[in-house]
VOGU-3710 file (C-alpha; in Angstrom, 3 decimals, decimal comma):
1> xxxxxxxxxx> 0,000/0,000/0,000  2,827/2,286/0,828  4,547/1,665/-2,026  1,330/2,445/-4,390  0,820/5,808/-2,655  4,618/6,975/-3,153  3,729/5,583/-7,242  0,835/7,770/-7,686  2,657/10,851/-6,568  5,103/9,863/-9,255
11> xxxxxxxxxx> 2,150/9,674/-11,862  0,539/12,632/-11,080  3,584/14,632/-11,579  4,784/12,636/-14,570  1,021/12,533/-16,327  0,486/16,223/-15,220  3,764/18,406/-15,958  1,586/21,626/-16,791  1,361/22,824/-13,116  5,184/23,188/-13,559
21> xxxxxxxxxx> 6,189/26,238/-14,386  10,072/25,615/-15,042  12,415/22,454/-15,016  14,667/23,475/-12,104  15,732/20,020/-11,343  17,090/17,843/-14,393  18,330/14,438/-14,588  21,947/15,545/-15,076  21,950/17,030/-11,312  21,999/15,375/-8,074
31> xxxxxxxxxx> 19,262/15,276/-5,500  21,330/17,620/-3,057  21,886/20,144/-6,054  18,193/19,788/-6,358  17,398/20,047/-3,137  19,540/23,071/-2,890  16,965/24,259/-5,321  13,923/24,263/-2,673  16,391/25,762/-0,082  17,493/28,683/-1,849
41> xxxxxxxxxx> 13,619/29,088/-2,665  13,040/28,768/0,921  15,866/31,150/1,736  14,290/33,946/-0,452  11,113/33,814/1,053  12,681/33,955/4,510  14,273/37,235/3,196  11,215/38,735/1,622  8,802/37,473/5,119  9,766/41,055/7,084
51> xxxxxxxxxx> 9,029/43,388/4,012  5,527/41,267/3,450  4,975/42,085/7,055  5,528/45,721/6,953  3,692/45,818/3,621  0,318/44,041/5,370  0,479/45,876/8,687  0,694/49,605/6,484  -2,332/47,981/4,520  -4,568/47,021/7,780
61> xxxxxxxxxx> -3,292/50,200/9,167  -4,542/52,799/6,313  -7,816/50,178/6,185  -8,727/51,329/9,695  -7,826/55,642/9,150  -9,586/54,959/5,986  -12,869/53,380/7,207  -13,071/55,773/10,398  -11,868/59,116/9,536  -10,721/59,449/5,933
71> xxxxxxxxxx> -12,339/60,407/2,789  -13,875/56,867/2,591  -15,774/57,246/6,217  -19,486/57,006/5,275  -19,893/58,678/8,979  -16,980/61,095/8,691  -19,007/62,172/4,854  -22,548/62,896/6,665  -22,769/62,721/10,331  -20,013/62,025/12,429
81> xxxxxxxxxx> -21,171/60,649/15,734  -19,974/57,534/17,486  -16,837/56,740/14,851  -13,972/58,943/15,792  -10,525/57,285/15,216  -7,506/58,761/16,452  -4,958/57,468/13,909  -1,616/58,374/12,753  -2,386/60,219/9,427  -1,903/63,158/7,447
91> xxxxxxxxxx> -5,525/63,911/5,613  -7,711/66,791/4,431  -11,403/66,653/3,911  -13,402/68,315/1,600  -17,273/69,862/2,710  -17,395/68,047/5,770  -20,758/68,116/7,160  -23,373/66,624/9,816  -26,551/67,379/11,232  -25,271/69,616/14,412
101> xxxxxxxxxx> -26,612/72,699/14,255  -23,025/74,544/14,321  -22,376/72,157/11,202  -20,203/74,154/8,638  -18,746/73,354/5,286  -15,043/73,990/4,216  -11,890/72,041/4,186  -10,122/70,088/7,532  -6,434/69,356/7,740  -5,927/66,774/9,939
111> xxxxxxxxxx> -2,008/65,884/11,122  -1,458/63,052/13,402  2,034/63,697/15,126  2,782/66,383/14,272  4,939/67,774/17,174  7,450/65,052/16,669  7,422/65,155/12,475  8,416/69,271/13,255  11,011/68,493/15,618  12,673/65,464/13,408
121> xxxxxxxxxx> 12,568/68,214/10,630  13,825/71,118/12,446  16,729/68,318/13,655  16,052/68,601/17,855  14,728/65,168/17,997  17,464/62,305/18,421  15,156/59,510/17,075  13,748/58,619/20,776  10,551/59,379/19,340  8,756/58,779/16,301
131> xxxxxxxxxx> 5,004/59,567/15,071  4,030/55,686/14,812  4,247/56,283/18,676  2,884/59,386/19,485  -0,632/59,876/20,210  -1,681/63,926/19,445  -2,722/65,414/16,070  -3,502/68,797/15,491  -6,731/69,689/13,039  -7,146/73,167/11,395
141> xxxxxxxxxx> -10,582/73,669/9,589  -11,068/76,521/7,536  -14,474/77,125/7,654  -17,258/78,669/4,710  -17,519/82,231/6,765  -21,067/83,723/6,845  -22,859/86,580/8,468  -22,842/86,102/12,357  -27,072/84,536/12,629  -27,776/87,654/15,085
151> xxxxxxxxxx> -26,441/90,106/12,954  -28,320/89,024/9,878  -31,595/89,163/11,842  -30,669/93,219/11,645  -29,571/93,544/8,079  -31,774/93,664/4,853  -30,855/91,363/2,048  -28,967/94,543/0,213  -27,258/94,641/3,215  -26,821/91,173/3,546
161> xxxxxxxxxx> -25,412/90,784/0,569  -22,764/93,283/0,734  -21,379/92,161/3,643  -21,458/88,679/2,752  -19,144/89,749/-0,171  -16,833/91,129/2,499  -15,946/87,758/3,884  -12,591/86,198/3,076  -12,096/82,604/3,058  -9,835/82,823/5,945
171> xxxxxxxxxx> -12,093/84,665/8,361  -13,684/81,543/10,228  -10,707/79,267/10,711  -10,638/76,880/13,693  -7,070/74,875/15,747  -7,398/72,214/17,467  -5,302/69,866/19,291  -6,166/66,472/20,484  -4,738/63,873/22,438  -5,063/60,423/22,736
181> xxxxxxxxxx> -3,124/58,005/25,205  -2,829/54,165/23,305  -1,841/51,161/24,671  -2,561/47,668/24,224  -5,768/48,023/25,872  -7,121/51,101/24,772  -6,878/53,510/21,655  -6,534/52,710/18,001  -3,243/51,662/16,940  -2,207/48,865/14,736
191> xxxxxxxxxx> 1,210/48,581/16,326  0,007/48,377/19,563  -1,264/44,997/18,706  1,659/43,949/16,590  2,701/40,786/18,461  -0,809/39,367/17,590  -0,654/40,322/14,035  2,637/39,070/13,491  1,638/36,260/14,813  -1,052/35,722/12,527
201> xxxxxxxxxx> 0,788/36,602/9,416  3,346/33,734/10,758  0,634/31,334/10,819  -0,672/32,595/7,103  3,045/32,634/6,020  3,629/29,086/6,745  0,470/28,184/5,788  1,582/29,952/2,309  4,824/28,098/1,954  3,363/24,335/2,295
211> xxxxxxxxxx> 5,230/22,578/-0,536  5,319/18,736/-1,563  7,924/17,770/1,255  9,964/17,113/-1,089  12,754/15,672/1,188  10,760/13,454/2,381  9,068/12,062/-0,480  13,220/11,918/-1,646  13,479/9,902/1,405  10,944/7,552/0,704
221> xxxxxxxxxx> 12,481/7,177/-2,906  16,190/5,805/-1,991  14,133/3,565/0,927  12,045/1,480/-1,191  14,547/1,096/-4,009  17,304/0,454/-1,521  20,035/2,628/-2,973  23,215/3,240/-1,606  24,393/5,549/0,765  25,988/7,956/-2,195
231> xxxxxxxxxx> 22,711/8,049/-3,981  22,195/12,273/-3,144  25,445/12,815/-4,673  25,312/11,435/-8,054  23,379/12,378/-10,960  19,675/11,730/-11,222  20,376/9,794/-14,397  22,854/7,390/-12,410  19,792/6,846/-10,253  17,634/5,797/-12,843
241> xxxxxxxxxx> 20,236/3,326/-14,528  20,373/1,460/-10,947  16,898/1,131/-10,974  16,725/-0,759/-14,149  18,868/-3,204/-12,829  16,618/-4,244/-10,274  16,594/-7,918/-9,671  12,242/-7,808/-9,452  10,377/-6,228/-11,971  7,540/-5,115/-9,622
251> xxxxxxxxxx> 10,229/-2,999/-7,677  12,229/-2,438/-10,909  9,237/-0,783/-13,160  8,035/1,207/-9,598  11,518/2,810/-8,951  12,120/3,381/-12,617  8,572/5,481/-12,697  9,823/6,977/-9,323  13,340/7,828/-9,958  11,950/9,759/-13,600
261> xxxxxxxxxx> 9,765/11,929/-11,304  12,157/13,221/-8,943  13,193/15,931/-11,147  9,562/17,164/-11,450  8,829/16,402/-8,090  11,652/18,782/-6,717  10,833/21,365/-9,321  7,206/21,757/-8,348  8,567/21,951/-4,701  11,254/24,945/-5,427
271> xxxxxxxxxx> 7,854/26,736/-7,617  5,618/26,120/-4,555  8,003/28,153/-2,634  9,114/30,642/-4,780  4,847/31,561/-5,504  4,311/31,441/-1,935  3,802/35,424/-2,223  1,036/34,574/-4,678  -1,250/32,381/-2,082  -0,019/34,696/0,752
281> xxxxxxxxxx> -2,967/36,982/0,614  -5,584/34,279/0,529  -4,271/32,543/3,935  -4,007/36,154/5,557  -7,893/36,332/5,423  -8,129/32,551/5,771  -6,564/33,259/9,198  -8,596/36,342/10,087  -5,825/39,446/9,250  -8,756/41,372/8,035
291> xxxxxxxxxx> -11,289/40,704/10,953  -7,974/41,231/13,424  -8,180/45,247/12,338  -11,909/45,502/12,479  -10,702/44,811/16,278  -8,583/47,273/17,004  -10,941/49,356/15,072  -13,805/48,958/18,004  -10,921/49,310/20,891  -11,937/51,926/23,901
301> xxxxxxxxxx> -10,230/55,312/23,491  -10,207/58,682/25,337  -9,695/61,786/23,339  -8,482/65,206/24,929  -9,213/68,284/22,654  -8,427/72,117/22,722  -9,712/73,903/20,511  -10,026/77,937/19,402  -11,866/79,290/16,882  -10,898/82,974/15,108
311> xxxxxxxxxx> -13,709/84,826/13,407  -13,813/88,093/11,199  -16,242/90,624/13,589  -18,807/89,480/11,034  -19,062/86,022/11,154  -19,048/85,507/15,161  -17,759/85,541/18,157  -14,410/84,137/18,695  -15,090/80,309/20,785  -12,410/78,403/22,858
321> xxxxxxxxxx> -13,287/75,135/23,921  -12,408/72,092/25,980  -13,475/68,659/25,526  -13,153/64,681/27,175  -14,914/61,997/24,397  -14,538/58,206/25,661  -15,492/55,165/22,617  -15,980/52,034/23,208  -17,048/48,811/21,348  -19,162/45,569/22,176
331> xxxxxxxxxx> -16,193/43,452/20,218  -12,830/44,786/20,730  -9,324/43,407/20,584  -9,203/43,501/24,644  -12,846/41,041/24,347  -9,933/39,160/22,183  -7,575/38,808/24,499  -9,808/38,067/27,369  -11,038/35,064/25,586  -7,523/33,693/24,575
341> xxxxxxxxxx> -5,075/33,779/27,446  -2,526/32,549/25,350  -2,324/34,606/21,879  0,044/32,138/20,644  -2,561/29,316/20,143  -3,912/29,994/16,573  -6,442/27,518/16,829  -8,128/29,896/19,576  -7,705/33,293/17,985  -9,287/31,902/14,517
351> xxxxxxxxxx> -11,964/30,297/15,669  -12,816/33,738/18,045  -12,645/35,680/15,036  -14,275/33,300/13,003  -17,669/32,696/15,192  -17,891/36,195/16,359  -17,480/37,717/12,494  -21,068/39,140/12,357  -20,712/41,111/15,467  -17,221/42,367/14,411
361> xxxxxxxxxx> -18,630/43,533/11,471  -21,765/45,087/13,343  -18,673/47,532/14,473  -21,236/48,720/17,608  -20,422/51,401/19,635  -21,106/53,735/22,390  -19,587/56,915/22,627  -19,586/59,229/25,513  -18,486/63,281/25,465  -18,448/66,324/28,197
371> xxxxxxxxxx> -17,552/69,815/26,454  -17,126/73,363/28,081  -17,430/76,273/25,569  -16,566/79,835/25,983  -17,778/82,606/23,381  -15,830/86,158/23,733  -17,416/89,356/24,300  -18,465/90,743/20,676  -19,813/93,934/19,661  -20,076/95,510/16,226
381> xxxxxxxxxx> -21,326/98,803/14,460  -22,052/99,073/10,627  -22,736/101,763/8,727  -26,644/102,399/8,548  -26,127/102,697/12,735  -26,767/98,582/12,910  -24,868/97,590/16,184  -25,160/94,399/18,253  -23,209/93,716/20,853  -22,858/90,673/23,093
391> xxxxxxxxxx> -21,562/89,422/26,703  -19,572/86,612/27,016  -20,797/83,236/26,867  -20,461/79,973/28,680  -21,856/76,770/27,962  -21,589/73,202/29,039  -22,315/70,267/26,727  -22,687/66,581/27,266  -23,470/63,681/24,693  -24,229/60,630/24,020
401> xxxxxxxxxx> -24,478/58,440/21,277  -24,945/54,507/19,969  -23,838/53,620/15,975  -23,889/50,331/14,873  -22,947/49,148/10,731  -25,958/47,062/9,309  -26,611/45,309/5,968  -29,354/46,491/3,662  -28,561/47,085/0,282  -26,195/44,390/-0,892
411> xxxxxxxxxx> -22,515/44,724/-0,132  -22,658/48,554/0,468  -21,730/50,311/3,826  -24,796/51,501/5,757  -24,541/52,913/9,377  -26,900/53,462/12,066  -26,591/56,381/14,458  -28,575/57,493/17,662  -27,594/60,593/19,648  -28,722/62,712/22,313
421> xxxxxxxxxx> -27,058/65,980/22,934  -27,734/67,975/26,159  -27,140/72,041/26,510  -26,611/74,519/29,055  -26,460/78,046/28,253  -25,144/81,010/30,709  -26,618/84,398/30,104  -29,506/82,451/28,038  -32,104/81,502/29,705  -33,452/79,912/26,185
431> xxxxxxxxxx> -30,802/78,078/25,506  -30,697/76,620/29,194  -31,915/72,885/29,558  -31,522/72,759/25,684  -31,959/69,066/24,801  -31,618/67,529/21,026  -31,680/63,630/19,360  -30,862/63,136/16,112  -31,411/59,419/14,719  -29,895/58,725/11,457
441> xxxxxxxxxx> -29,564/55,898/8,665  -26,143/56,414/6,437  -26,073/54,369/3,174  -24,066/54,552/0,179  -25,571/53,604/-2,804  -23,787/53,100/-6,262  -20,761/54,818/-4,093  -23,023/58,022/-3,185  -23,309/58,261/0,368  -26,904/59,238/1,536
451> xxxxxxxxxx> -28,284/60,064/5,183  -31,782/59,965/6,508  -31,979/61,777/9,759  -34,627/62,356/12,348  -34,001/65,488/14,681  -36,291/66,129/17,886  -35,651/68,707/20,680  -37,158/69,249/23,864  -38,753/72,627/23,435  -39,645/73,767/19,568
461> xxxxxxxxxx> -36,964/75,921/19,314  -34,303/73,988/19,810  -34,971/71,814/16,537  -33,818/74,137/14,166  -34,707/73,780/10,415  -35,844/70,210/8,684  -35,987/69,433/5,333  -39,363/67,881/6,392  -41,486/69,056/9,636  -43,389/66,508/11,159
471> xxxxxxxxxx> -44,004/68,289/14,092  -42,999/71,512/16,240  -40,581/69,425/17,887  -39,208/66,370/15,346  -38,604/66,583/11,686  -36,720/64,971/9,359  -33,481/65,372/7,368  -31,520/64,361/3,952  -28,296/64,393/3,170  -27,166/63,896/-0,385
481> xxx> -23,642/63,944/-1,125  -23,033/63,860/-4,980  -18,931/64,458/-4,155
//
């Protein structure tokens, strides 16, 4: 029986040559200069394994800025709310906008370590840091100015008009800074996680490189036709001339068929690991690469913000604020880690990621914020004696807010968002005890990304305007964005 199995591999690789991309092993070499073959194979792959790692790591990486705060963000596009990664990135966004009432259109720079990427350029930093570990970023929107809302409650539309043509584009520009401490067990980092990722992409490699053990199979070869001990160091074709002299036919024809497949079976081994590369990416997703990101995606992270905002006289008062936000996930990499004690056993990671992959992909999260915002004194005169002026203002805000992704329209992204915002107002006795929810459905469809929202306030001035009033106090939105 043993010696029929070790036959048919011979036939299949004799009766099926066109897997076989090239003849590295002929009859005129010897099996160790064969072998030498797979091994130099072998060795290349070894030497390409680290750059493969980098290169998957950058991809999952720019997956997870991508999904949660770059141009590609369905929520980042049309709402914002409970998705709010904090990721080493340099991007700028285009008509940003959301269904806050202080919602404004223009274009956001967004730069992720920035603080250490000035110091490396200006030379003071001596490579103790980098921006791969630092956790601040610094955001500066420039805002589409218009008239201050007061103001244009006292102007005409000729007047209104004219001064809206005395706007610059830099006269509502915002700063902020933001800070956000990562670790393994909190914030958004890939490389925080990197021993489990490297992990996995060991487990995928070697998956990758499984060849036809060809030594072995070599092994089994010189066995069963009993050849002598110098039979790795003489050419193939020497082999094959021993085997014809075989005293018994059966073993004679079996080690003749053998002996002509050894080149082809060695060859097919060297290919197998030379196109490792080639089934590399299939065995990274096989293993749950992919579904590992979504992970660290969903991890809990605090976010410190400053921020100041500098307006021309007529667009607004100038704002300062301070703010603590705090995200969390119902499937994160920590719910990982707490199921696994021991990240090392594959068999336990892959089969977490593999029975929990519908709630990964739910991507379901709560996000908490507290805000304190401070308006300066502001007073203005026109010509036409229009003059408005303005105490300082302080408010506290607090929010929260639920978002989960859901599957409705075949394999596009849709996102569902519900969040209540709470207001209080010095010097304002209407905007004291200010309450609003917005509830909102995000889909993209044929790569447009579209929003449904429904907005309700606690008093009827608080709603603000609708594209649809159902009543005083709830109406309904659309968003439409054809960019």
């Amino acid at each position: 029986m043993r010696e029929f199995r070790i036959l048919l591999i011979f036939l299949g690789i004799l009766l099926f040559p066109s897997s076989l991309q090239a003849q590295i092993c002929t009859l005129d070499m010897s099996i160790d200069a064969c072998m030498g073959e797979v091994e130099q194979a072998s060795i290349d792959n070894s030497g390409s394994r680290d750059s493969a790692l980098s290169a998957a790591t950058a991809e999952q990486a720019q997956a997870l800025v991508q999904e949660n705060t770059g141009p590609g963000s369905l929520v980042s596009q049309l709402l914002g709310g409970s998705i709010n990664d904090f990721n080493p990135d340099f991007q700028i966004l285009l008509n940003s906008v959301n269904f806050s009432d202080n919602a404004e259109q223009g274009i956001q720079i967004d730069w992720s370590g920035f603080a250490v990427d000035l110091l490396n350029n200006l030379g003071f930093n001596d490579g103790q840091y980098n921006s791969e570990s630092d956790d601040h970023k610094l955001s500066i929107a420039i805002n589409d100015p218009d008239i201050f809302s007061p103001l244009k409650e006292r102007l005409d539309e000729a007047q209104l008009a004219e001064y809206q043509g005395w706007l610059e584009d830099t006269d509502d520009i915002s700063f902020s800074l933001h800070w956000s401490p990562a670790s393994q067990n909190r914030g958004r980092k890939i490389s925080s996680h990197s021993g489990l990722f490297n992990t996995l992409f060991d487990e995928a490699f070697d998956r990758a490189l499984i060849t036809l053990d060809a030594d072995d199979r070599v092994e089994e070869v010189l066995s069963y036709c009993q050849f002598d001990e110098d039979a790795r160091e003489v050419r193939i074709s020497t082999l094959l001339e021993r085997a014809e002299q075989i005293g018994s036919q059966e073993r004679r024809d079996a080690c003749v068929t053998m002996v002509e497949g050894l080149p082809s079976l060695v060859s097919a081994a060297a290919l197998a690991e030379a196109n490792a590369f080639a089934r590399l990416n299939q065995e990274l997703t096989a293993v749950g690469f992919d579904t590992l990101r979504k992970l660290v995606s969903n991890q809990p992270q605090t976010v410190f913000s400053l921020n100041q905002t500098v307006r021309d006289e007529l667009a607004g008062q100038d704002e300062t604020s301070i703010k603590l936000s705090y995200e969390y996930g119902a499937f994160t990499a920590n719910t990982l880690y707490r199921s696994c004690n021991n990240l090392d056993d594959i068999a336990c990671v892959s089969n977490f990621l593999a029975s929990n992959s519908t709630s990964i992909e739910a991507a379901a999260r709560f996000s908490f914020s507290a805000q304190y915002v401070r308006k300066s004194e502001y007073s203005i005169e026109l010509p036409g004696m229009t003059f408005l002026e303005l105490e300082q203002e302080e408010s506290l805000l607090a929010s929260v807010s639920y978002g989960r992704n859901l599957k409705l329209i075949g394999n596009e992204p849709s996102r569902f968002e519900l969040g209540v915002t709470y207001e209080d107002v010095s010097q304002d006795p209407m905007r004291n005890d200010r309450a609003i929810a917005n509830l909102s459905l995000s889909q993209k469809l044929m790569g447009t990304p579209v929003t449904f929202g429904v907005v309700w306030a606690n008093k009827p001035e608080y709603r603000g305007d609708v594209d649809k009033e159902i009543s005083a106090r709830l109406g309904i939105n659309f968003k439409f964005d054809a960019n």
